[in-house]
Every structure is written in structure tokens, then in C-alpha cells.
N, C-alpha and C positions, 0 to 999 in steps of 0.2 A: 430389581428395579431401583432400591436405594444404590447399589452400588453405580450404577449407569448415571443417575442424577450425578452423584458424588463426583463421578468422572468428569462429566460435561460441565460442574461446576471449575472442577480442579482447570481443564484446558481451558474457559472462559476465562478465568483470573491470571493464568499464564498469560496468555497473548496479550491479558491488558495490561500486565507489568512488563512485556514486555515492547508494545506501540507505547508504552507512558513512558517509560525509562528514557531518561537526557541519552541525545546519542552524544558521546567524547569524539571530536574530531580529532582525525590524524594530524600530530604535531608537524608539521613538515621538517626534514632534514636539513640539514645542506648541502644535500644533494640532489634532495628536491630543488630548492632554493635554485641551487647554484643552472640544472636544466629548465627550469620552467625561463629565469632570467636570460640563458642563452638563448634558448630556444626564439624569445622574446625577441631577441638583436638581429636574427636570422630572417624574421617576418619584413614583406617588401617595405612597410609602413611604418619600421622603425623608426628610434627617432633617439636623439643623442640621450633623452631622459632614460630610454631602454639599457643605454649603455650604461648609463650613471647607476641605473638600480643592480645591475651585473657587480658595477666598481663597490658596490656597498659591504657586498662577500668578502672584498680583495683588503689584504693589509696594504698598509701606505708604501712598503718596499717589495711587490708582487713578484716575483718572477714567472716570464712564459719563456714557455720553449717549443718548436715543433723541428726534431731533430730531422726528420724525412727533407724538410725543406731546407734547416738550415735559420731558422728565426731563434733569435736572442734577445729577451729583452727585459728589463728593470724599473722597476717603480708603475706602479698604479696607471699616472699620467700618460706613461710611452705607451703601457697595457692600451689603457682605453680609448686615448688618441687613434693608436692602429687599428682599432677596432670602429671607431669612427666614420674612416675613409670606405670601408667596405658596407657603410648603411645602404640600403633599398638592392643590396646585387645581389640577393637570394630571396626565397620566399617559400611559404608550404613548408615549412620543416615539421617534419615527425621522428620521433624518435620511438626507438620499439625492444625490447629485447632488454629495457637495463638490468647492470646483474653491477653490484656493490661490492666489495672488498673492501672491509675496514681493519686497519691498526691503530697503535698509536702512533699520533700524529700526521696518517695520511690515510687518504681513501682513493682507492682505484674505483674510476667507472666504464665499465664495457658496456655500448651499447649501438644498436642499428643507428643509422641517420639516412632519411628520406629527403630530398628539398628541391627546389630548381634553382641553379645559378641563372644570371644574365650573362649573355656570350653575344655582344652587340646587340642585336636588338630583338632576338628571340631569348627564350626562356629554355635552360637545356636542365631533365631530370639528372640526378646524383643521388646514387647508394652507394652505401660505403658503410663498413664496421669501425669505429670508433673507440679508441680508449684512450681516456683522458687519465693522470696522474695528479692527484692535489694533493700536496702535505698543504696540514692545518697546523694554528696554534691558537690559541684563545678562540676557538670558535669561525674564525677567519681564514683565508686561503693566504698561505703565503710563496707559494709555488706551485704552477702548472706546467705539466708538459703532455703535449698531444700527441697520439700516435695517430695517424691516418694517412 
């Protein structure tokens, strides 16, 4: 009988240290960062400040590239500019699946992409697997290239 007390005493005081215990939130990455902000520009109701919080990642001389297409381009400005013209033509994006590769100075991310484009005046679904290419430096993206 004492030992059964003792027990139910011991699992009482657990559970309360451990609902009392501070929860630590997850630091976010920059890779967090860097999808939650895309994902962000992707939604119909974008808005140029979505683009600007995406620019916050980028160094002041970004490069992108999406070699499939054929897009080249330099500096921050041109980045976010072109990213600009394409606000409200998708929406719904989901991303699923992400898997990380890190080195130094670059991180690969693979991942699903769910969303709808506009295609004149209906709304047309897109899936597609995703990998992006970021070298960093100081914390910052200073080059991307997309594969899709």
C-alpha cells in the first residue's frame, strides 16, 4: 500500500513538472523563414509588403536562376520586382514533403508544391516537386536556383 501511494505520488509530481515546465519554441530556420515567406507571395491576397518580407532573407546582390526556363537575374531589386508582377496569379499553396540538405554555405530544399495558377479567368490546380538551391552567407541568401 505505501508503495502504490509512493507511485501515484511520483506520477502526480511528473505530470506537474512536466504541464509547468516553459515549453522552448522552435527557433525557426531559414528555411523555415525562407517557405513560410514564399509561400506568403504565392497566396491570391498578396501584397508587395509579402514580397518585401521574402527580400528581408535575400543579400543586396541575390542571384536567382530557374535553369528549366531560362531566367537570370541580379540584385535584390530585379529578384523582387519579378516577383512583383506575378502577385494575386496563384493561390492555395501548400507545400508538403520538405526534406533539408545542409552544408556549408548552402542548403538544398526538396519539396511537394500544391497551389492554383490563374489561366484567364478560371483557376487551374499545380503539383509539382520542387527543389530549390540557396547558398548563404552571413545568415542571408545570396543565391537561388529553382528546379521545377
Amino acid at each position: 500500500m505505501i508503495r502504490m501511494v509512493s507511485v501515484r505520488h511520483f506520477i502526480s509530481a511528473l505530470i506537474y513538472f512536466v504541464l509547468a515546465a516553459p515549453l522552448h519554441a522552435h527557433e525557426p530556420t531559414l528555411v523555415d523563414r525562407y517557405l513560410e515567406c514564399l509561400t506568403a507571395v504565392w497566396e491570391q491576397n498578396a501584397t508587395t509588403e509579402d514580397v518585401h518580407n521574402l527580400g528581408k532573407l535575400y543579400a543586396e546582390q541575390v542571384t536567382y536562376s530557374h535553369p528549366r526556363v531560362g531566367i537570370e537575374m541580379s540584385g535584390r531589386d530585379e529578384v523582387l520586382g519579378a516577383m512583383e508582377n506575378f502577385l494575386g496569379s496563384s493561390r492555395l499553396p501548400r507545400t508538403s514533403n520538405v526534406k533539408t540538405l545542409t552544408g556549408t554555405g548552402v542548403v538544398v530544399i526538396s519539396f511537394d508544391l500544391q497551389l492554383e495558377v490563374r489561366s484567364d479567368n478560371t483557376w487551374v490546380p499545380v503539383e509539382r516537386h520542387q527543389v530549390v538551391v540557396l547558398q548563404t552567407s552571413d545568415s542571408v541568401i545570396t543565391s537561388i536556383t529553382d528546379y521545377w
